[in-house]
C-alpha positions as CSV (number, residue, x, y, z in Angstrom):
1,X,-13.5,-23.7,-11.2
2,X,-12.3,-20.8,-13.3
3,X,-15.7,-19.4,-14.4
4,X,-14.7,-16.7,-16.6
5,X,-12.2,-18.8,-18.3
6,X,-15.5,-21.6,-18.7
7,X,-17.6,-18.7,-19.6
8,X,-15.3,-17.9,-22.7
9,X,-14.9,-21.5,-23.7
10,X,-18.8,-21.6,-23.5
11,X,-19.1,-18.7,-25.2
12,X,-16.5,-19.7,-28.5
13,X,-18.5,-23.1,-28.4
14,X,-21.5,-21.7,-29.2
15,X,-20.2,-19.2,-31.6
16,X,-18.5,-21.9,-33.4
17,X,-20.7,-24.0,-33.5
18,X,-19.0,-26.9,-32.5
19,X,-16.2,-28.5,-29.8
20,X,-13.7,-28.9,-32.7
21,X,-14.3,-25.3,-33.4
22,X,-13.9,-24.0,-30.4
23,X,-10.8,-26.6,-30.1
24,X,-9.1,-24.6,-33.2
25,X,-9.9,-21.1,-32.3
26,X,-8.9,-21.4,-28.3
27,X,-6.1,-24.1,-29.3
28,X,-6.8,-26.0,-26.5
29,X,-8.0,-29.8,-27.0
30,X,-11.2,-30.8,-27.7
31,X,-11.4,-32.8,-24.3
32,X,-10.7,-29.6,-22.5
33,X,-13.4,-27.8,-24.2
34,X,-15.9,-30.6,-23.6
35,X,-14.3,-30.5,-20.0
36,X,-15.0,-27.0,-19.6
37,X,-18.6,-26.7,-20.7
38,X,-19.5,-29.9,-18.7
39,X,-18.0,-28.4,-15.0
40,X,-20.1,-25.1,-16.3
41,X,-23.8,-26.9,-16.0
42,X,-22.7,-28.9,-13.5
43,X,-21.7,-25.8,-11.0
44,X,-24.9,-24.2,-12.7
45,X,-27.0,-27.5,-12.4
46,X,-28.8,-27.0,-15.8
47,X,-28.1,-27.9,-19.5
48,X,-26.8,-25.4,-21.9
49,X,-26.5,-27.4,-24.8
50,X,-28.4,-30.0,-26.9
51,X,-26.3,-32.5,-28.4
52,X,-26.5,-34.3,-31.2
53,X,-24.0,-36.0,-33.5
54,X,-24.7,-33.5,-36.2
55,X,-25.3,-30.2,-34.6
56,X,-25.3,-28.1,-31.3
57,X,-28.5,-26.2,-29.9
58,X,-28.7,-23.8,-26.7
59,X,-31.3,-24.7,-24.4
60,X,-33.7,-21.9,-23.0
61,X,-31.1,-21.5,-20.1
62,X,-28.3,-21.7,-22.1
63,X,-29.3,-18.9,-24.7
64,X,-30.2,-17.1,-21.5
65,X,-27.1,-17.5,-19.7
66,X,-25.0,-17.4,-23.2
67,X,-26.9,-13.6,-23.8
68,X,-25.5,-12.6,-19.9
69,X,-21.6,-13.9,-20.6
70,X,-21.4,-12.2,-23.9
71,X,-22.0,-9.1,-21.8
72,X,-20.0,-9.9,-18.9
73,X,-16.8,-10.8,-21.0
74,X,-17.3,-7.7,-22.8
75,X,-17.0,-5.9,-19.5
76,X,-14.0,-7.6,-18.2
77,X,-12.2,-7.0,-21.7
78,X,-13.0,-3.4,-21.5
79,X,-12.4,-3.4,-17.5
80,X,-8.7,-4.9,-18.7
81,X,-8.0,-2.4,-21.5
82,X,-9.0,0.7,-19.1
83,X,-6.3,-0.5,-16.4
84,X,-3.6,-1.3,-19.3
85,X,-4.1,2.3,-20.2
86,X,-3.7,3.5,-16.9
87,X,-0.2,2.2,-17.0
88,X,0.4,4.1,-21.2
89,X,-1.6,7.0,-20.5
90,X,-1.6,9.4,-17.4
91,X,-5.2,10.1,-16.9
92,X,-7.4,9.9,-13.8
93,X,-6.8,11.5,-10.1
94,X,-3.4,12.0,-8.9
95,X,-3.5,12.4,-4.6
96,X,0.2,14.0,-3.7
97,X,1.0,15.1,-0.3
98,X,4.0,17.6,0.0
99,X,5.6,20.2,2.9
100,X,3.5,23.3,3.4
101,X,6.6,25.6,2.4
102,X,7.8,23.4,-0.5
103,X,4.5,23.2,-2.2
104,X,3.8,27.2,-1.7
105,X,7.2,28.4,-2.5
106,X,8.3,26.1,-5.2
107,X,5.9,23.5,-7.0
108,X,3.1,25.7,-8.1
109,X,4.5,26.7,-11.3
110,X,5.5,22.9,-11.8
111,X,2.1,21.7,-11.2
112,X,0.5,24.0,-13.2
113,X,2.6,23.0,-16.1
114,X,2.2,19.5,-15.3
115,X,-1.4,19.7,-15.6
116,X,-1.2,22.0,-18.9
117,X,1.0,18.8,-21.0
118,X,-1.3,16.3,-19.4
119,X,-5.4,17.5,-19.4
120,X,-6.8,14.1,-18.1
121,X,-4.8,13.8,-14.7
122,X,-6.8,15.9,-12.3
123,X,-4.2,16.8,-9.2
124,X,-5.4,16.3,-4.8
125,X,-2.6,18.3,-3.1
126,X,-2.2,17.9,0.5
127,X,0.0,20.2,1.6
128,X,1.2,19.6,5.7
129,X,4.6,18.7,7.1
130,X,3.6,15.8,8.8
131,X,4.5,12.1,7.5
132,X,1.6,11.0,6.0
133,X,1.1,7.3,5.5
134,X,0.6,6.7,1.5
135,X,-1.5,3.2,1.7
136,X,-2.9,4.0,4.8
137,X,-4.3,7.5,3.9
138,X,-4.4,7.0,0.0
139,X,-2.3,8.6,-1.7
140,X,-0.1,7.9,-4.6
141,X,2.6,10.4,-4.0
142,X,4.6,12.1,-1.4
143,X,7.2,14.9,-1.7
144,X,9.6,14.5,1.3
145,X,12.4,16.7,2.6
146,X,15.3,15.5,4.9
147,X,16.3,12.4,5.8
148,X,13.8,9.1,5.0
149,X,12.9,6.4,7.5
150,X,13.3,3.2,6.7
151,X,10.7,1.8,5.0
152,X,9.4,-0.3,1.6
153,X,8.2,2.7,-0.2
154,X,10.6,4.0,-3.2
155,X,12.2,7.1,-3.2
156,X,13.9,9.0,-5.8
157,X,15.9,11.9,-5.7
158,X,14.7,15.1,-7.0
159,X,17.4,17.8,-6.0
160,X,19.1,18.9,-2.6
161,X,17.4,21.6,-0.5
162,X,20.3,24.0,1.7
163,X,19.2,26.1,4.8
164,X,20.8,29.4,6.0
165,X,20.8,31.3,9.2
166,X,19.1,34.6,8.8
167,X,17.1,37.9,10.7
168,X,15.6,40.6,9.8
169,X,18.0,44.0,10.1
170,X,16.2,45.2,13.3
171,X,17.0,42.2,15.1
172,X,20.8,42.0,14.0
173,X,20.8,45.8,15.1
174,X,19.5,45.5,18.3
175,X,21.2,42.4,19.1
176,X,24.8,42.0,17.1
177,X,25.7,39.9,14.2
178,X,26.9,36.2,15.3
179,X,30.3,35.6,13.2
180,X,30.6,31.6,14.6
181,X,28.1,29.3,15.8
182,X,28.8,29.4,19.6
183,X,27.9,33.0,19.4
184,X,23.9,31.3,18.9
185,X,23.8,30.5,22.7
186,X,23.4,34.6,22.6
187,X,20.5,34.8,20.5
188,X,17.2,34.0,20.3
189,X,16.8,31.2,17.7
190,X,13.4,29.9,16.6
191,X,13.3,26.0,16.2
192,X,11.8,24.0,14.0
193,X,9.6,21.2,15.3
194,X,8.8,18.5,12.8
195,X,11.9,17.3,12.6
196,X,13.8,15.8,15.4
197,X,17.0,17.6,15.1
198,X,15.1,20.8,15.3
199,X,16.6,22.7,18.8
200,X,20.5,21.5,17.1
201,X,22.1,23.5,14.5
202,X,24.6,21.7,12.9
203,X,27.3,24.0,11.1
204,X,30.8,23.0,9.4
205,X,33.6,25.0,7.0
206,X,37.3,23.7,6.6
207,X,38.2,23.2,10.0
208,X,35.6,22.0,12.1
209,X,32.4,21.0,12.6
210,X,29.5,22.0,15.4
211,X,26.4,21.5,16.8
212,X,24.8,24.4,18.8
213,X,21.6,23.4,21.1
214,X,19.6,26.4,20.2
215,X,17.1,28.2,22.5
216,X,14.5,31.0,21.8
217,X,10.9,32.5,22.4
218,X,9.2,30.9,19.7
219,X,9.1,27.1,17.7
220,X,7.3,26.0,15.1
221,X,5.8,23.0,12.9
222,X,6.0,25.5,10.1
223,X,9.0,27.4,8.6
224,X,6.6,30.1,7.1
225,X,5.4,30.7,10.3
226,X,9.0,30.9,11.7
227,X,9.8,33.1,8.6
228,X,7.0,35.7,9.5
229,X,8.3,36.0,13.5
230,X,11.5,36.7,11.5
231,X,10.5,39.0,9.7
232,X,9.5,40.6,13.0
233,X,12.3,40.4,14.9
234,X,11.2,37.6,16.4
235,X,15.3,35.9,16.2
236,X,17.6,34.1,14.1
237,X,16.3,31.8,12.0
238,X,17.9,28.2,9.7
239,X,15.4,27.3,7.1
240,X,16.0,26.3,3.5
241,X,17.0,28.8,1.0
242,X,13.4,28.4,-0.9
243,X,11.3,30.1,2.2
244,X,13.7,32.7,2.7
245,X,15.2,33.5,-1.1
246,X,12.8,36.5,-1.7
247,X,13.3,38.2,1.9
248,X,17.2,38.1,1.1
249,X,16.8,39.2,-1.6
250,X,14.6,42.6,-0.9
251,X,16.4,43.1,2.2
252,X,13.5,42.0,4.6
253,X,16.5,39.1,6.0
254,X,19.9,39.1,6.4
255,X,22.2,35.8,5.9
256,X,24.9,35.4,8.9
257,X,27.2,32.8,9.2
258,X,27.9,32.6,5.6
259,X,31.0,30.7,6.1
260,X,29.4,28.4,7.3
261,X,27.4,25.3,5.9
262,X,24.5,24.2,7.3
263,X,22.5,20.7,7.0
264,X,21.5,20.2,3.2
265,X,18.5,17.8,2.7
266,X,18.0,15.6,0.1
267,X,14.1,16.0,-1.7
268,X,12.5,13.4,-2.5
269,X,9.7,11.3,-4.4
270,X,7.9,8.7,-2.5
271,X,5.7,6.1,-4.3
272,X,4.2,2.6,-2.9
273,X,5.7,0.6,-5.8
274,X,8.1,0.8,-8.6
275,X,5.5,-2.5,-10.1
276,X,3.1,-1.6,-12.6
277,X,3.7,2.0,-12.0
278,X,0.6,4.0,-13.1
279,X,1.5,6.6,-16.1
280,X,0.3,9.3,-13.7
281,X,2.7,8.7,-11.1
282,X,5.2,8.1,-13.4
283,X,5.2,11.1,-15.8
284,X,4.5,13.3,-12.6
285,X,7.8,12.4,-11.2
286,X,9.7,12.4,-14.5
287,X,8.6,15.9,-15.0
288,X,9.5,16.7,-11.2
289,X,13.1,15.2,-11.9
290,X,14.2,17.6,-14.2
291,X,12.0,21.1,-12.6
292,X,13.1,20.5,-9.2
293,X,16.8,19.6,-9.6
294,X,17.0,22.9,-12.1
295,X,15.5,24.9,-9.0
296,X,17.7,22.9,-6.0
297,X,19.7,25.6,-4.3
């Protein structure tokens, strides 16, 4: 039995005063409504009404239980129109994870101007490298770099991330400039660990393309971490232009193999579902959409 619908038939009985009237307002037949209220007291195994051929009269139980449904279909309607709003209007708690680097070097201005156009969404960032299971874990968002598993989640494109080889100037001094990629398995290059391609370097111009097996003193599950050894002289380093833009620029690094292009990855919004979207998740991305692919090196 569908009790909520039986409560609202009850319910439109009693404030008609009448089947028939009920019968007009719910237009639905005035066997259905008799239907309806009968399969109510017998699944509640009381009378609710007193019939008579002229008028209709609550029992005790029924003005009792007709007191409690007027409340709990007030509930549910206002239960619905909350939800319906969540899909209009971006309010409530938005949980995103996103890489370390990408989240410190990039998406603070963008959150904090996401958060000025829309005071009611209150941001969670989770900021780690590691792929973090949405449903599992709870969140609503993820911003991903490099190349997506397969998987039923929906991703859209926000921009294109490029990585360079760099060092600092003590380094290079110490231990020459490399002018082609075979001239790596010289060097000490710092890998990259969360991501399986991390000890290859893959490098390509008009000729040719290749893919050095790179060794050195020091990897890392974090490219700010790789950028301070660096910094240090710790090697040669391939990270995305967004860790490393601000050392290049100063000084502090030094791009080599500039004729050469290295791996570009795509970044990416990850969401469970593109049905019944919330307007949280969907105004975020929106906005990321047109920040991030402005900033995309």
């Amino acid at each position: 039995m569908d009790t909520l619908t039986s409560m609202r038939v009850f319910t439109t009985v009693v404030g008609t005063g009448s089947f028939t009237g009920a019968s007009d307002r719910l237009d639905m037949s005035r066997a259905m409504v008799s239907k309806y209220v009968f399969n109510l007291e017998e699944h509640l195994g009381t009378r609710l009404l007193n019939r008579t051929t002229r008028r209709l009269s609550l029992t005790e139980s029924g003005l009792a239980y007709y007191e409690r449904c007027l409340q709990i279909i007030s509930d549910v309607e206002e239960a619905e129109q909350a939800a319906g709003q969540l899909t209009t209007t971006p309010r409530g708690t938005l949980k995103i994870t996103m890489p370390f680097a990408f989240g410190l070097h990039r998406l603070g201005p963008v959150i904090a101007d996401y958060v000025h156009l829309h005071s009611e969404v209150k941001l969670d960032l989770s900021l780690n490298d590691r792929y973090v299971d949405l449903i599992e874990e709870g969140f609503d968002l993820a911003i991903r770099i490099g190349t997506l598993p397969e998987s039923r989640l929906i991703a859209r494109k926000l921009g294109v991330a490029s990585s360079i080889v760099c060092a600092s100037p003590a380094y290079l001094k110490q231990h020459g400039i490399p002018t082609q990629p075979s001239d790596l398995n010289n060097h000490s290059c710092l890998g990259y660990t969360y991501t399986n391609s991390g000890n290859e370097w893959r490098f390509k111009n008009k000729e040719m393309e290749e893919v050095v097996h790179i060794t050195g003193a020091i990897k890392a599950n974090n490219g700010d971490m790789l950028r301070h050894a660096a910094l240090n002289g710790g090697g040669l380093i391939l990270q995305p232009l967004f860790i490393v833009e601000d050392d290049l620029q100063s000084g502090r690094l030094v791009q080599v193999l500039g004729d050469y292009t290295s791996t570009e990855y795509g970044i990416y919004a990850v969401y469970p579902s593109r049905k019944f979207l919330s307007a949280k998740v969907r105004t975020f991305v929106d906005f990321l959409v047109g920040r991030v692919s402005a900033m995309s090196d």
